[in-house]
Residue frames relative to the residue before (quaternion, step in Angstrom):
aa qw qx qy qz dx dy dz
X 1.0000 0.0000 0.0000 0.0000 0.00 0.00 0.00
X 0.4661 -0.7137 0.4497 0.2669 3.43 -0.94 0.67
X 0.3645 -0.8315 0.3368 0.2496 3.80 0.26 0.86
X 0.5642 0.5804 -0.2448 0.5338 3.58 2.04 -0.73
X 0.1593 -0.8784 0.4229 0.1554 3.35 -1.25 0.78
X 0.6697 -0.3779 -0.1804 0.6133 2.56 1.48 0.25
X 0.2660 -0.8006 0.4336 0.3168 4.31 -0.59 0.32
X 0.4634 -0.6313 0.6171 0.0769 3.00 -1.86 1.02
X 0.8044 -0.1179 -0.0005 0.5822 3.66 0.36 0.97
X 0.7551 -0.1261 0.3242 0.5557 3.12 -0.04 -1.84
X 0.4142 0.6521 -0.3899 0.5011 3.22 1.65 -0.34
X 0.3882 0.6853 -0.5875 -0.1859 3.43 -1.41 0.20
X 0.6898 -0.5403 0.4775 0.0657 2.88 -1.91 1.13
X 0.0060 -0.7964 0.6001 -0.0748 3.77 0.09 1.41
X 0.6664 -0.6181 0.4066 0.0923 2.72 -1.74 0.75
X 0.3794 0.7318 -0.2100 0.5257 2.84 1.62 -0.59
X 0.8463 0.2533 -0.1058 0.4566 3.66 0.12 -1.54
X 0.6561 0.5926 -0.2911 0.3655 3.51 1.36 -0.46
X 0.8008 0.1891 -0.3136 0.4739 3.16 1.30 -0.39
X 0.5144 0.5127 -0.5867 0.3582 3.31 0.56 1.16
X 0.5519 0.4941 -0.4873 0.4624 3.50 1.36 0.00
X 0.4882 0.6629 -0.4247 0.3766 3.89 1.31 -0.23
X 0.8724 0.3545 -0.1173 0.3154 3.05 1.14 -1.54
X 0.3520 0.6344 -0.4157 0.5485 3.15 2.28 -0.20
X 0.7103 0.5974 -0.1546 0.3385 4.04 0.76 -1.40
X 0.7125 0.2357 -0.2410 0.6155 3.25 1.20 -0.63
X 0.4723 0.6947 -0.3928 0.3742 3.91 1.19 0.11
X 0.6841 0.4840 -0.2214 0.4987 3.21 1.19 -1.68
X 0.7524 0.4250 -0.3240 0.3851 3.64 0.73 -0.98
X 0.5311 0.5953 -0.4248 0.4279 3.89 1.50 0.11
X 0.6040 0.6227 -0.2720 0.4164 3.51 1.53 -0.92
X 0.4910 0.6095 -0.4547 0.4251 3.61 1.59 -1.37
X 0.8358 0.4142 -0.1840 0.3098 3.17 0.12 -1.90
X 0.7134 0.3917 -0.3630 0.4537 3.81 0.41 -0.16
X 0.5286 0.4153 -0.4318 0.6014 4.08 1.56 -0.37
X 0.7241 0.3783 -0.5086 0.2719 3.83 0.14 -0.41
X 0.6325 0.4480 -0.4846 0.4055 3.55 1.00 0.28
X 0.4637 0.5207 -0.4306 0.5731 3.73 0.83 0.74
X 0.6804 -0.4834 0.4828 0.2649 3.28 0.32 -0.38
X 0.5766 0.6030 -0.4115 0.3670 3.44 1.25 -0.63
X 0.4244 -0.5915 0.6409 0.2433 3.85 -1.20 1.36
X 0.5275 -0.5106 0.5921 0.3322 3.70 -1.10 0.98
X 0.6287 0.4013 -0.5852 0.3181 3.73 -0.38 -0.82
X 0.7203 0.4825 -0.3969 0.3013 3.52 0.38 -1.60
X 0.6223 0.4826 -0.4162 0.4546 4.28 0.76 -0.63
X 0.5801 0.4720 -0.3793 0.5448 3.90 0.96 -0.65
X 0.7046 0.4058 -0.3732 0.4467 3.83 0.65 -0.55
X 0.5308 0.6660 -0.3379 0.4007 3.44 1.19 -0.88
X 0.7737 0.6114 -0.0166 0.1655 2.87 0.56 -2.03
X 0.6380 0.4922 -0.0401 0.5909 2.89 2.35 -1.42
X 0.7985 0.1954 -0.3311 0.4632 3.11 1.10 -0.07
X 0.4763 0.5798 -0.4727 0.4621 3.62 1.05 0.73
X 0.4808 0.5661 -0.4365 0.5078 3.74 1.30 -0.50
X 0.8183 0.4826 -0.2839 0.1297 2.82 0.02 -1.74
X 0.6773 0.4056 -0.2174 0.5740 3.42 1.50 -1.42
X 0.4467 0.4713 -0.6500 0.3948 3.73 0.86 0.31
X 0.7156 0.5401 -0.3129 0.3134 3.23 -0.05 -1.23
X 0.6354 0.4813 -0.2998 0.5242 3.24 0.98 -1.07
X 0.4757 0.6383 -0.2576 0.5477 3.84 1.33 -0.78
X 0.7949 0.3927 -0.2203 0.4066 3.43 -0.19 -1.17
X 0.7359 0.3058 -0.3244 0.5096 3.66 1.13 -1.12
X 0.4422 0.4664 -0.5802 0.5003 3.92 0.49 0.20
X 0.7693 0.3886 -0.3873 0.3272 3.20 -0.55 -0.84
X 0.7755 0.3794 -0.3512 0.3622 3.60 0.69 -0.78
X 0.6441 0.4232 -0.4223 0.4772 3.67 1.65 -0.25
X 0.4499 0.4045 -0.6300 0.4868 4.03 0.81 0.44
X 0.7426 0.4577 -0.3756 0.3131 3.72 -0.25 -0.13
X 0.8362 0.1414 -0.0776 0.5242 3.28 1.40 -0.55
X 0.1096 -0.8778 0.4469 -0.1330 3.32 1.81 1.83
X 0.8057 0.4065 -0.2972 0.3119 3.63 0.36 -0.65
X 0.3198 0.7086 -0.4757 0.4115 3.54 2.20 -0.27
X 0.9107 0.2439 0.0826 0.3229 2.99 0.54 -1.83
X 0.2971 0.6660 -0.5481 0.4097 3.32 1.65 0.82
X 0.7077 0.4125 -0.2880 0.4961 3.82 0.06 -0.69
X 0.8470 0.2265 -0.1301 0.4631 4.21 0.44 -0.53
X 0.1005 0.8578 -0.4888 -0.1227 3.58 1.33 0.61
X 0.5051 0.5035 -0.5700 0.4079 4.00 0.55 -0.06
X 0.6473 0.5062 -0.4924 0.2870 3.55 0.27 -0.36
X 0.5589 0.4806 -0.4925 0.4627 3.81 0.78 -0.47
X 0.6262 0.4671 -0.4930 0.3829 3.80 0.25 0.44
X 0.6144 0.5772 -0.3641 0.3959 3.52 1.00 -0.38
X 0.1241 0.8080 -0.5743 -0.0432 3.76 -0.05 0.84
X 0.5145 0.6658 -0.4446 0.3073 3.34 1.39 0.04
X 0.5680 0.5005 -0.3534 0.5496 3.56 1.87 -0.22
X 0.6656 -0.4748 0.3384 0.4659 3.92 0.50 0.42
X 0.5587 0.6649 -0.4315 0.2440 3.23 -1.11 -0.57
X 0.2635 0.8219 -0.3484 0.3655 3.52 1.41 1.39
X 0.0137 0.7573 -0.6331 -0.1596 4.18 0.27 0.52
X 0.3378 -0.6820 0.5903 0.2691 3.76 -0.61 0.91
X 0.4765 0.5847 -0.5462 0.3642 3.83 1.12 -0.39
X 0.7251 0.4937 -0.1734 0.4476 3.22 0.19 -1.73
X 0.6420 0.3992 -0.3317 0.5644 3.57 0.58 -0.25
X 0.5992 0.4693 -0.4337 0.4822 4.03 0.38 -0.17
X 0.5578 0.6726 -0.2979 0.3844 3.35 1.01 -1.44
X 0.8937 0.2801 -0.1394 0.3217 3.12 0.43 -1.44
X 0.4911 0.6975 -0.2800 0.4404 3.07 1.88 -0.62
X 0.6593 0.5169 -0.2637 0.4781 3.57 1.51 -1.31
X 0.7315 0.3438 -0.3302 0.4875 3.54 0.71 -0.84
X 0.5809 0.5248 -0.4239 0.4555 3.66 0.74 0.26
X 0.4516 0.6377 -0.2099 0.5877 3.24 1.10 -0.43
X 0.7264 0.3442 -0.2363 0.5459 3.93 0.23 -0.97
X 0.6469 0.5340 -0.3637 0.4051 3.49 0.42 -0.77
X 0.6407 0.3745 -0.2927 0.6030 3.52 0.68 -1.36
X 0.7082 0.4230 -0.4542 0.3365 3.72 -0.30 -0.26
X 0.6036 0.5758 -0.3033 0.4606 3.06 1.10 -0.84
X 0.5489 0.7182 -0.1382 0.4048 3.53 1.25 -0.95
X 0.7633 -0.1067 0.1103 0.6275 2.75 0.54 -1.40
X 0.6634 -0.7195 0.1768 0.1044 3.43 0.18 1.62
X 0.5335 0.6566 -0.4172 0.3319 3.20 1.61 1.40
X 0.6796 -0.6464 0.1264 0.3230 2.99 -1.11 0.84
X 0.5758 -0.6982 0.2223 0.3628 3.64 -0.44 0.87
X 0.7963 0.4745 -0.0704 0.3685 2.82 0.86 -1.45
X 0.5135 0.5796 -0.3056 0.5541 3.53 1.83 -0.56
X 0.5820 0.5720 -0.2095 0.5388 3.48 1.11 -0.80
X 0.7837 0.3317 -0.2772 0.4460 3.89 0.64 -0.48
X 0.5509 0.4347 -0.3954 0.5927 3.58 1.68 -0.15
X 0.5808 0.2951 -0.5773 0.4923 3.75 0.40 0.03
X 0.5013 0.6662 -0.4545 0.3136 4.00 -0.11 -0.58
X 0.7493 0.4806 -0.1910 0.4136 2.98 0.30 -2.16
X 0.5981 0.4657 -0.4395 0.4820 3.98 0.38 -0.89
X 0.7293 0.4691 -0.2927 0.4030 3.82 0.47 -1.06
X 0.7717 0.4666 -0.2697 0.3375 3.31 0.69 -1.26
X 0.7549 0.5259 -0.2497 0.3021 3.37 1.53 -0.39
X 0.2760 0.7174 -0.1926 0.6099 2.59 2.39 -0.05
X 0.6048 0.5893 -0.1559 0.5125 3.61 0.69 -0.92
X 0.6326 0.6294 -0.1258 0.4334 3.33 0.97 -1.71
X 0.8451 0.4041 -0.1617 0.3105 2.91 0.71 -1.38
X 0.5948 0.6846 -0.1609 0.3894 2.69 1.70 -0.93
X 0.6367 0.5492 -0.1076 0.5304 2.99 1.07 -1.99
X 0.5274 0.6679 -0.4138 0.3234 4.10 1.02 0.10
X 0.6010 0.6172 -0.2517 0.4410 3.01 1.56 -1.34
X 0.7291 0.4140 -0.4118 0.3571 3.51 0.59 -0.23
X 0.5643 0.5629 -0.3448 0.4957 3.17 1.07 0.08
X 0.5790 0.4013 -0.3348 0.6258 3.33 1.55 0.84
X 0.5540 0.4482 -0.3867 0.5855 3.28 0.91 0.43
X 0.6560 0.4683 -0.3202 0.4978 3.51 0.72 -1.16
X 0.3068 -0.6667 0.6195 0.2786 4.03 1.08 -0.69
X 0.5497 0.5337 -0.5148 0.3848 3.86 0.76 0.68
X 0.8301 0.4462 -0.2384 0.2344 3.38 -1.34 -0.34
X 0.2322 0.8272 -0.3740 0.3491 3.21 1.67 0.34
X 0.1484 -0.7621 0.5656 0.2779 3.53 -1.04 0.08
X 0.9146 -0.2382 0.1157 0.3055 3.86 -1.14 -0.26
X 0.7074 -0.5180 0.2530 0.4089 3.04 -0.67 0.87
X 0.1880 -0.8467 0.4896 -0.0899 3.68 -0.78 1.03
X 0.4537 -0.7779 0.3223 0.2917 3.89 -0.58 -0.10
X 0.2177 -0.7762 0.3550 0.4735 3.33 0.66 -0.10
X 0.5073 0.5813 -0.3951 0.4987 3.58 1.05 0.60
X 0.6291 0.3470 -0.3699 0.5890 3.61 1.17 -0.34
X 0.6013 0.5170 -0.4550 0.4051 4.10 1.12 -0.21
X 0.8420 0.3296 -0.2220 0.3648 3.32 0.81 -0.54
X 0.3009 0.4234 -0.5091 0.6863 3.65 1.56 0.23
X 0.8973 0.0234 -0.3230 0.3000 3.89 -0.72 0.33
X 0.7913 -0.5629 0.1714 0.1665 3.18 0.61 1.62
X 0.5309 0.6786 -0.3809 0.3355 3.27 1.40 0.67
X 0.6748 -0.5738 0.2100 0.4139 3.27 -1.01 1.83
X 0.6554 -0.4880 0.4387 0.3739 3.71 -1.23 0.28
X 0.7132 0.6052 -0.1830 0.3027 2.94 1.12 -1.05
X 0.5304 0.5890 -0.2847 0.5392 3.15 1.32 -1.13
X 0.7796 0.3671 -0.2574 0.4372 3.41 -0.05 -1.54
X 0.5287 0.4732 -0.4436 0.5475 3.78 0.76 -0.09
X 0.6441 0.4202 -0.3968 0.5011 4.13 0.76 -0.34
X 0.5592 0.5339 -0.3346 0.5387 3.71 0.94 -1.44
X 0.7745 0.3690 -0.3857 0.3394 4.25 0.06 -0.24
X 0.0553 0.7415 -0.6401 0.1936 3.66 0.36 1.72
X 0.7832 -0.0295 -0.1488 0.6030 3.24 -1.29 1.53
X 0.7885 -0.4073 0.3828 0.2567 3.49 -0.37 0.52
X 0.6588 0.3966 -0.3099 0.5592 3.69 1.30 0.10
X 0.6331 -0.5716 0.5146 0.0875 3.82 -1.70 0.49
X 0.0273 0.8784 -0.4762 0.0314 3.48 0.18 1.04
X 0.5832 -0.4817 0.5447 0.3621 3.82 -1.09 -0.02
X 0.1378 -0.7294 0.6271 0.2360 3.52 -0.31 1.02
X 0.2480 -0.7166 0.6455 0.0908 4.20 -0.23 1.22
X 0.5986 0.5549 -0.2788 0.5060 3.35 0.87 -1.50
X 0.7328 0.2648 -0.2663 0.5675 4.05 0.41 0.20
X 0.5029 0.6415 -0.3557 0.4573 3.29 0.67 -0.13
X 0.7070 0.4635 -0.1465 0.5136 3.32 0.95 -1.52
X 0.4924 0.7333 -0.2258 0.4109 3.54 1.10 -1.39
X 0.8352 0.2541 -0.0829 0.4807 2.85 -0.03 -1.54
X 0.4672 0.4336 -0.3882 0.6656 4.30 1.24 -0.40
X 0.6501 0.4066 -0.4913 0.4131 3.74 -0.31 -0.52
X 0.7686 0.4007 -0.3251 0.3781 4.00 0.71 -1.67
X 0.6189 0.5520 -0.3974 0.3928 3.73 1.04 -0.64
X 0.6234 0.4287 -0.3897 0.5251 3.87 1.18 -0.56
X 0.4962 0.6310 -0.4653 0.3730 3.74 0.98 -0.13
X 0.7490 0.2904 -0.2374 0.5462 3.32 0.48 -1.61
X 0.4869 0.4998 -0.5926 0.4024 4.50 0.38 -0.59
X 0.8286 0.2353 -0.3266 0.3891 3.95 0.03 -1.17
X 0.4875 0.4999 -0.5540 0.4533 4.21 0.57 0.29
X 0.5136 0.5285 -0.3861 0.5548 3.89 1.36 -0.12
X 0.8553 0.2893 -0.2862 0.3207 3.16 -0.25 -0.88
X 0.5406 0.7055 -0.3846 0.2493 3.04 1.45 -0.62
X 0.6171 0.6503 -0.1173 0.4272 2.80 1.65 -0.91
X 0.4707 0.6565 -0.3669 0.4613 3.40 1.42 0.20
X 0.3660 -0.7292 0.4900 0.3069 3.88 -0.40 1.58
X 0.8459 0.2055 -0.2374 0.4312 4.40 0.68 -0.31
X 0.3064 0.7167 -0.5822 0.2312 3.14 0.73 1.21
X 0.5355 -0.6675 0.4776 0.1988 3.46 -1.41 1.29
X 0.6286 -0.3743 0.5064 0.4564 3.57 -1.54 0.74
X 0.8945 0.2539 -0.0265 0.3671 3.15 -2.02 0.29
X 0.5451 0.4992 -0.4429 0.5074 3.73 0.98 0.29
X 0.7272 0.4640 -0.4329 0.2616 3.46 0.87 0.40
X 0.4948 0.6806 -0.2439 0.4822 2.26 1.91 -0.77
X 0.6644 0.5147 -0.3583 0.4065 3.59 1.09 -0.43
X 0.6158 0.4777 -0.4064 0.4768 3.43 0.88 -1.10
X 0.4508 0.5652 -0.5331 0.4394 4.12 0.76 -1.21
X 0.8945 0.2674 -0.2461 0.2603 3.07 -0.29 -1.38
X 0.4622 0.5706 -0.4241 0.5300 4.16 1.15 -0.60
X 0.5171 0.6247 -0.3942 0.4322 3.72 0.24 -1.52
X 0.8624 0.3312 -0.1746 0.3407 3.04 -0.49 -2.21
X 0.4973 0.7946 -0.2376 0.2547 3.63 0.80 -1.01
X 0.7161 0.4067 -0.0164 0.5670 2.68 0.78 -2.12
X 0.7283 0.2783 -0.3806 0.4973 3.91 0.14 -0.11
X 0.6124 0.5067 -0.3915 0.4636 3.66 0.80 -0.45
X 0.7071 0.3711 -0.3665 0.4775 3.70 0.79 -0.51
X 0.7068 0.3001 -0.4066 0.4951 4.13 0.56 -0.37
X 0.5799 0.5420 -0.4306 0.4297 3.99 0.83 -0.06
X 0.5339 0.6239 -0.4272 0.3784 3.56 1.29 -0.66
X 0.6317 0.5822 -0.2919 0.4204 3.58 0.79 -2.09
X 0.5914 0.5335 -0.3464 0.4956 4.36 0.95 -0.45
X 0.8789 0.3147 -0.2814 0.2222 3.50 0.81 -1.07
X 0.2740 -0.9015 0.2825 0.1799 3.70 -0.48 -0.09
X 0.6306 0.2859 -0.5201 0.5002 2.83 1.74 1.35
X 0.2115 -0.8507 0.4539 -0.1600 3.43 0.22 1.83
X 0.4790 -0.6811 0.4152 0.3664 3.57 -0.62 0.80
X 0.0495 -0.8928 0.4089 0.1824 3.74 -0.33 -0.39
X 0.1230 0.7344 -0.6500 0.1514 3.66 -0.73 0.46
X 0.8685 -0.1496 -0.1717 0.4403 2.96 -0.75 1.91
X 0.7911 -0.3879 0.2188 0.4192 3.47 0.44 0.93
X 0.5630 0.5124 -0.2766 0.5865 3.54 1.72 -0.89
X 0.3054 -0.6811 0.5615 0.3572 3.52 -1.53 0.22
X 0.7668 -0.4608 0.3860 0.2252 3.45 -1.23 1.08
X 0.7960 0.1690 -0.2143 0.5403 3.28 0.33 -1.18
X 0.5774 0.4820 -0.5448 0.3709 3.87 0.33 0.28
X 0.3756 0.7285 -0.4189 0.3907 3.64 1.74 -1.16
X 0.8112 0.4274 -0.1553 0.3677 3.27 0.26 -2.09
X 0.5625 0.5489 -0.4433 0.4310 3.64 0.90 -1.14
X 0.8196 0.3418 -0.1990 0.4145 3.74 -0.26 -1.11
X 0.3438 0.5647 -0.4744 0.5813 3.85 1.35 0.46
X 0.7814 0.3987 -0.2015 0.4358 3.31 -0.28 -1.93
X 0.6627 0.4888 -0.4542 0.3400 4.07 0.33 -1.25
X 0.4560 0.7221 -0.3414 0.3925 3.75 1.39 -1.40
X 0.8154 0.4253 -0.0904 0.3823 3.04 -0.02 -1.72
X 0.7146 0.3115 -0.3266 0.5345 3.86 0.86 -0.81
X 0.5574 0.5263 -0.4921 0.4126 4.07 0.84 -0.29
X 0.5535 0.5517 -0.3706 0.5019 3.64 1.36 -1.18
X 0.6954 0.2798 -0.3583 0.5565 4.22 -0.07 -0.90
X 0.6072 0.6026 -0.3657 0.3668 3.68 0.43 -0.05
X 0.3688 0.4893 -0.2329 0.7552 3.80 1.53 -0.89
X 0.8110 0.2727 -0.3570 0.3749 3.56 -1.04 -0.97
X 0.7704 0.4503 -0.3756 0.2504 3.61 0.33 -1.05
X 0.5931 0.5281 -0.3202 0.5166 3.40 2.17 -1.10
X 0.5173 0.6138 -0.4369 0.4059 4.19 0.76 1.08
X 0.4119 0.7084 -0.3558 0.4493 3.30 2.12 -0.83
X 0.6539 -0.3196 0.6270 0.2777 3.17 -1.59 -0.29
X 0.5129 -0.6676 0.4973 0.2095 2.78 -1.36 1.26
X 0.8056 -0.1084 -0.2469 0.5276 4.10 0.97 0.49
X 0.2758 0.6508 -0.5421 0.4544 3.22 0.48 1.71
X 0.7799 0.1409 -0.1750 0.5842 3.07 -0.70 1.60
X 0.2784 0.7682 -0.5455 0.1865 3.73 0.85 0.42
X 0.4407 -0.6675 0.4796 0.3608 3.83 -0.60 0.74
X 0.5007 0.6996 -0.1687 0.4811 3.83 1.35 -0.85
X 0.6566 0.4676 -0.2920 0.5146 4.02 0.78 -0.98
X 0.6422 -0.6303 0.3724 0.2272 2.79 -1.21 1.20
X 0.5472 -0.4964 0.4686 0.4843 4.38 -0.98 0.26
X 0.5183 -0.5082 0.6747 0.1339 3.23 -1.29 0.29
């Protein structure tokens, strides 16, 4: 696949960066609409918003060049190029989440109401922000047949992207996509539930995501790594722990205490 969409002199315009500004763009403008029924003044989600991108991103590429220090020991200008991929959405949540806390903390909103609007956006985002990693020809998992791509119904197109150097790959990078859009539309459901508890989206987001990222991982084969284990499965079964654990605690609440629905304080 050609990774450029199209160039503007000398300037070019990659796929890659365009559709995560799509999915960062149509993310921020789901958040307006579900914080303006709280009360939340757009400026403050556009302020939010800009500085949680930014240190994700800024998140996401640390994390993927500690993991892959020797790529970029010998060519250090290259750890500036994120327009060439090279993005750990872990490491980007990380940072996005603890950016996040601060500003709430800051400016006295509530944390956790604030990560279940996110999560609907950010996973949305997810899905989106995969496709460039089909342009880029990365994230892909193991060799494959093109007889096992097309006995399971993948577009013509794809599998015409999945054929790098002359071999068949696992589109992963759809795999995720399409797990990323089905946790999109499950939490615009639940959201919709009149006694659903702070911070229970934020759990499913995060179970949901977890679980496909940790059996899609075992397919790919250019995995972060850190101690023989892969990184993002490390994290997946960390994070599921933790949201089943705030899960337990919230099912101890009151039966309408803590309602995601009740008005801010």
């Amino acid at each position: 696949m050609n990774p450029v969409m199209f160039n503007i002199g000398k300037i070019s315009i990659r796929w890659y960066s365009f559709l995560i500004l799509v999915g960062v763009l149509i993310g921020v403008f789901l958040l307006i609409r579900e914080a303006k029924k709280f009360g939340i003044p757009k400026e403050t989600i556009i302020d939010l918003s800009f500085y949680t991108i930014v240190f994700g991103i800024l998140g996401a590429r640390i994390y993927y060049v500690i993991f892959n220090y020797q790529e970029y020991s010998t060519s250090f200008l290259d750890i500036f190029k994120v327009w060439q991929g090279g993005l750990a959405i872990h490491g980007g949540i990380i940072a996005g989440l603890i950016t996040l806390i601060l500003y709430c903390k800051k400016h006295n909103l509530p944390i956790l109401r604030m990560t279940d609007m996110i999560v609907v956006s950010l996973i949305l985002a997810q899905a989106i922000g995969r496709w460039g990693n089909f342009f880029n020809s990365e994230a892909h998992g193991r060799a494959v047949s093109l007889f096992f791509l097309k006995n399971h119904h993948i577009p013509n197109f794809i599998i015409e992207g999945m054929n790098i150097g002359g071999i068949y790959y696992h589109p992963t990078f759809l795999y995720e996509s399409l797990w990323c859009l089905g946790g999109f539309v499950i939490l615009l459901v639940l959201r919709k539930l009149k006694k659903l508890k702070v911070g229970n989206l934020t759990c499913f987001y995060i179970i949901w995501y977890s679980v496909g990222r940790f059996f899609i991982e075992t397919l790919r084969t250019d995995s972060l790594m850190f101690g023989g284990f892969k990184m993002a499965q490390i994290v997946s079964v960390v994070a599921i722990i933790i949201a089943i654990g705030i899960l337990i605690y919230n099912s101890k609440k009151g039966k309408y205490e803590d309602l995601y629905h009740s008005k801010i304080m």
